[in-house]
Residue, then its C-alpha position, 0 to 999 in steps of 0.5 A: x790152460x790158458x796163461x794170464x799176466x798178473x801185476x803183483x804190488x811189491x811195496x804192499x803189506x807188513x813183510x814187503x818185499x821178501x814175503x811178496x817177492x817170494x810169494x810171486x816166484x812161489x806163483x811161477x814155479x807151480x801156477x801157469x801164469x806170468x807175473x809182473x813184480x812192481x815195486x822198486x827194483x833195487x830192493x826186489x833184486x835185493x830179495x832175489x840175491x837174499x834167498x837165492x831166487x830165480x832172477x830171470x823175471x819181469x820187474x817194472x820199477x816204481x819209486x814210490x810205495x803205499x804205507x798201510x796208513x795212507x789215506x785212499x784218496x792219497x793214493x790217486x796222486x801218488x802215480x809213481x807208487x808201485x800200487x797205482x803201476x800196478x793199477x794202470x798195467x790193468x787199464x792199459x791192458x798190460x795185465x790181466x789181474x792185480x794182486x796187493x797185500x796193501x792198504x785195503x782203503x788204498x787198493x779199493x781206490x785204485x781198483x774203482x777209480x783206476x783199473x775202473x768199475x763195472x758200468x753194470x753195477x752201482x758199486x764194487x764189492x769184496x766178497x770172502x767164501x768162509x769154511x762151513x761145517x758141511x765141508x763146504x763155503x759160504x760166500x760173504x758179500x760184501x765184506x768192507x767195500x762199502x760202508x754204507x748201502x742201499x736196497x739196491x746195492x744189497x741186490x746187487x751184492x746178492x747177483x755178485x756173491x750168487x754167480x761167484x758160487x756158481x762160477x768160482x765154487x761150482x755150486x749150482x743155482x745156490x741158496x741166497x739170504x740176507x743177513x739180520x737179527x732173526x729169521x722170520x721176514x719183517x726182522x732187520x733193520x730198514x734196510x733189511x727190510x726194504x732189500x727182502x721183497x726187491x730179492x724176492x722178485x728176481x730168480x735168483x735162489x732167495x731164502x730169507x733172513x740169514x741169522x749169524x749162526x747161518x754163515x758156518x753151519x751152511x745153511x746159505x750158500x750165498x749170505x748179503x749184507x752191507x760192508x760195516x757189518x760185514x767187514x766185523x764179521x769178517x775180522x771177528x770170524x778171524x780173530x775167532x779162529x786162531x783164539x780157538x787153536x790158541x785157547x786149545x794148545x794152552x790146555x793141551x800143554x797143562x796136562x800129559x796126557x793132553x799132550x799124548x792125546x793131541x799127538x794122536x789128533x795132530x793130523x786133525x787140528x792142523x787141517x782144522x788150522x788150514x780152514x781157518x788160516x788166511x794163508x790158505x785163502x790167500x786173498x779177497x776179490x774186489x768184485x766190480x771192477x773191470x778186471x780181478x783185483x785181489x786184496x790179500x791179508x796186511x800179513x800175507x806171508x809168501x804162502x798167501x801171496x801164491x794162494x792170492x795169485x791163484x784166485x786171480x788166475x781162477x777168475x780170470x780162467x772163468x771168464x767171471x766178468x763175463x757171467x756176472x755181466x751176464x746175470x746183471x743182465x738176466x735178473x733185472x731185464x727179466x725178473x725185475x722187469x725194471x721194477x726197482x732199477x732206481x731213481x731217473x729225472x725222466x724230464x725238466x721243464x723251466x719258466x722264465x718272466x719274458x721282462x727282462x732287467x739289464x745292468x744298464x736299466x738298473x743304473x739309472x735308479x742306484x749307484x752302481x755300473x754295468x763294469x761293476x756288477x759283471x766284475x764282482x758277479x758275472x750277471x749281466x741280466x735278470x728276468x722279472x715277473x711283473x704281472x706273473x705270480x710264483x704260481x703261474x711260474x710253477x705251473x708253466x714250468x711244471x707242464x712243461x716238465x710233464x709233457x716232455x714226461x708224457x704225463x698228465x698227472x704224478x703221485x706227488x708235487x714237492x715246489x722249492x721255494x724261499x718266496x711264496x706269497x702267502x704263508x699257507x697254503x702251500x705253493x704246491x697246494x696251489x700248482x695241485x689246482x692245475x696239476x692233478x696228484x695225490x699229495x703236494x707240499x712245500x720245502x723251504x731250503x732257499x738256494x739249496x732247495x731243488x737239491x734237497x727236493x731232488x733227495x727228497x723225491x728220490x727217497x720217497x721213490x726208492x721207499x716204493x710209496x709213491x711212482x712219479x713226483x713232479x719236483x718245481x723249484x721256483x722263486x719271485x725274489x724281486x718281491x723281497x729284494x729292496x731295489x734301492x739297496x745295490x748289494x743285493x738288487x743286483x744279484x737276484x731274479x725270478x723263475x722256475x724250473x721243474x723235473x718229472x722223478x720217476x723209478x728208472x735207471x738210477x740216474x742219481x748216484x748219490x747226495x749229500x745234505x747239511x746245514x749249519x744253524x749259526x750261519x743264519x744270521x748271513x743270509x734271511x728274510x725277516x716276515x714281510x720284510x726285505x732280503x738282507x746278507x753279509x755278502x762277504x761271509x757268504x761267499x766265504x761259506x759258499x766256496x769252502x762247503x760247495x767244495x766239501x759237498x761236491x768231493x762228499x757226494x763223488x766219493x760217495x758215488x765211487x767214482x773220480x773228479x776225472x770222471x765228473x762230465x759237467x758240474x752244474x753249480x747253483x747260479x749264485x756268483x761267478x766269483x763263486x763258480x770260479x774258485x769252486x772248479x778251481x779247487x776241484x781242478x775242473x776246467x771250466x769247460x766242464x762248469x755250466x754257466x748261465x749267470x750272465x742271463x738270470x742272475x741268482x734265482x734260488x731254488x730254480x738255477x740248478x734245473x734251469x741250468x739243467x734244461x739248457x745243458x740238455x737242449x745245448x746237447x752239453x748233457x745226454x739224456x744217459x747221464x748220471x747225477x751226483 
């Protein structure tokens, strides 16, 4: 039998270190396996004199440790905790699997962002295998990794939990279904609804709509559901278990012969017990990172410890990684035949006036200077359409966009705009004139416009109703700027930049949208009228939510700001790019810029900036947005 290395977090858990301590010497005695005790060594050497333990182990010091009520995100930076040790002894490859009584929160951060995820799957997943009445164990995926999923996630949760039965419980090709209200097809909530039919199309053993009695009377190997349901269910069936033996040794002791009758039936309640007890279990495995994470109950005793230890070693013994990487691969290049892969930007074009209005030309007509703008801006040029309208712009910039696609036509036309020339119809209407598509409307978002188009078209995508959207985010502000007012003039220009979205990969992890009403009166256009703002305050707003929004949608996503290749922030003041990758801590190497060039163009400067990322070779083509 093959020897594996399991770094034990020594600091995690209500009774650390003794419980954990004598959990992990528990492991050597009777598992074939080394364990790596991290913690502070004083104390664990502490725990060995105390009960007088066998101390020829292997301990690895850490001066810190993770209280049960740290915040997840803390835990990044507290490198000297003995759970970010234990995390990096995996990434080093110094052991094979972790195992910790701490934080969940805390423990799930270290296994995503540390020990790494999957790059196979969107999102990690713990998955619990829960006693049945038919003597065998249904597996619960996910049970609280992730609050808030989507259909894709729950397909994926399903591969996860199926190949954790097959590999882990021996069952073969077992029964799948997802949790909702009823049984019959068309129940549940959206999600439910929208995961049924992706489930159906794969070859894995799909069933239907579990219902909640389905998860103890074994109906369903394998049950799916997102993890706030699941992490209820999870606590509920617990807390269930040992009210029902404490309920039943209350009435026992009322009456004699109650007493006689549970003495004959003790054998019976205790191994009842050991179904329900968590000790027996001894943990939950974080299914998607890289290498087996192992979160055990926050009042694991020294049993548990041993039992947790004992998972690792059967995941790691069964090679799990391997065939789950195996069955990803199956179901969605075969069954799925890349059906429901998600959602890529398969293209971008752009348009830009060939006029171009440098600092120096403006100069000459108001009070201002070259020195000035670049110093509180960072533009130097803005190009201007002076016999181009916002709709030719848009059709430029989106047959661009369709011919890099190879497509001539696409279901849906979304343009962006704070600018149009006329009221209605809309900007999009017109682009349909050029651009043959099924449907074509208009959103105004100003400067986050291609950004709320892009979460637009990825859920039109994703809800199957439509196949390809030509989003063109576009703007003419030198129509609404007054070119004799120096604090604005100065700052904006026109073009268009244009994205093909199709189903794909899943290029787009995550989003983030929001909006506040009593800032309106910082930034507008009255009806034929000039573009007026409170530039100080905006730029106040702008770097606080910028900030909130970038960290919103990494955290989202599941992955680290050390990940993030580049950040490509709309174009609006260098001022403003500066202090955000400031406050991420992003050098700005990592921070595209081309506000020098175009000045502030609204709705076009993220997929401007996109298309010279990727024909800069600053981007590949295999990259994932946030």
């Amino acid at each position: 039998m093959e020897s594996f290395r399991i770094a034990l977090d020594c600091m995690g858990g209500d009774y650390a270190p003794d419980e954990i301590v004598k959990g992990g010497i528990l492991a050597l005695d009777e598992l074939n396996c080394e364990v790596l005790f991290v913690g502070k060594e004083e104390l664990i050497r502490q725990v060995l004199k105390k009960y007088k333990l066998r101390e020829d182990i292997k301990i690895i010091n850490s001066e810190d440790s993770i209280e049960m009520n740290s915040s997840p995100s803390s835990v990044l930076k507290r490198k000297n905790s003995s759970l970010y040790i234990a995390g990096k002894l995996l990434k080093e490859n110094q052991a094979d699997a972790l195992v910790s009584a701490g934080n969940t929160g805390a423990v799930l951060a270290i296994g995503k962002f540390v020990v790494g995820s999957s790059e196979f799957l969107e999102r990690p997943a713990i998955a619990v295998a829960l006693p049945n009445k038919l003597g065998k164990k249904t597996v619960l995926v996910d049970v609280g990794a992730n609050v808030d999923s989507r259909p894709r996630h729950l397909l994926d949760f399903a591969i996860i939990g199926h190949t954790y039965a097959e590999e882990i419980l021996g069952v073969k090709n077992p029964t799948i279904g997802i949790l909702s209200i009823g049984e019959e097809e068309g129940k549940g909530n959206e999600l439910v609804k929208e995961t049924f039919p992706l489930l159906k199309e794969t070859k894995l053993n799909f069933k239907g709509n579990a219902e909640g009695r389905d998860i103890y009377n074994g109906t369903f190997d394998v049950i799916v559901c997102d993890g706030f349901v699941g992490n209820i269910v999870l606590k509920a069936s617990e807390s269930l278990g040992m009210a029902l033996i404490d309920m039943i040794k209350e009435e026992v002791m009322k009456r004699k012969i109650s007493k006689l009758g549970a003495f004959l039936m003790k054998p019976a309640i205790n191994a009842f017990k050991r179904k329900v007890d968590f000790e027996e279990y001894g943990g939950t495995p974080l299914l998607g990172a890289k290498k087996p994470v192992i979160i055990t109950h926050g009042r694991a005793n020294a049993k548990a410890i041993k039992n947790a230890i004992k998972i690792a070693r059967a995941f790691l013994s069964h090679h799990f990684n391997e065939r789950m990487k195996e069955n990803f691969s199956k179901i969605y290049r075969t069954s799925l035949k890349g059906a429901i892969m998600g959602v890529s930007i398969k293209s971008i074009g752009i348009y830009v006036p060939s006029h171009v209005v440098t600092n120096e030309d403006l100069e000459k007509n108001i009070d201002t200077s070259d020195e000035w703008i670049t110093t509180r801006t960072g533009i130097k040029r803005r190009h201007i359409a002076k016999d181009e309208s916002i709709y030719d712009m848009a059709v430029k910039a989106g047959k661009m966009a369709l011919e890099k696609a190879g497509l001539e036509e696409v279901d849906l036309i979304i343009v962006a705009t704070l600018s149009p020339e006329m009221l209605f119809p809309a900007v999009a209407c017109a682009v349909q004139q050029h651009i043959k598509s099924r449907f074509a409307f208009d959103i105004s978002a100003a400067c986050s416009g291609f950004l709320y188009g892009l979460d637009i078209a990825k859920s039109y995508i994703e809800s199957s109703n439509v196949n390809s959207i030509l989003l063109i985010g576009v703007e003419k502000l030198s129509s609404i700027v007054d070119w004799t007012d120096r604090s604005t003039c100065v700052l904006f220009g026109d073009g268009a930049g244009a994205a093909v979205i199709t189903k794909g990969e899943g290029d787009i992890l995550s989003s983030v949208m929001f909006s506040d009403g009593k800032y309106k009166d910082l930034l507008y256009a009255e009806k034929c009228g000039f573009l007026k703002m409170n530039g100080k305050e905006v730029f106040k707003y702008a770097v606080r939510n910028m900030e909130a929004a970038c960290r919103m949608a990494i955290e989202k996503a599941g992955v680290s700001i050390d990940e993030i290749s580049l950040v490509i922030p709309h174009q609006a003041n260098i001022r403003i790019i500066n202090s955000l990758a400031q406050k991420l801590g992003v050098p700005s190497s990592k921070v595209y810029v081309n506000i020098q060039e175009y000045a502030n163009t609204s709705a076009a400067s993220i997929p401007i900036a996109m298309y010279e990322a990727f024909e800069k070779g600053i981007l590949k083509r295999k990259i994932k947005f946030y």
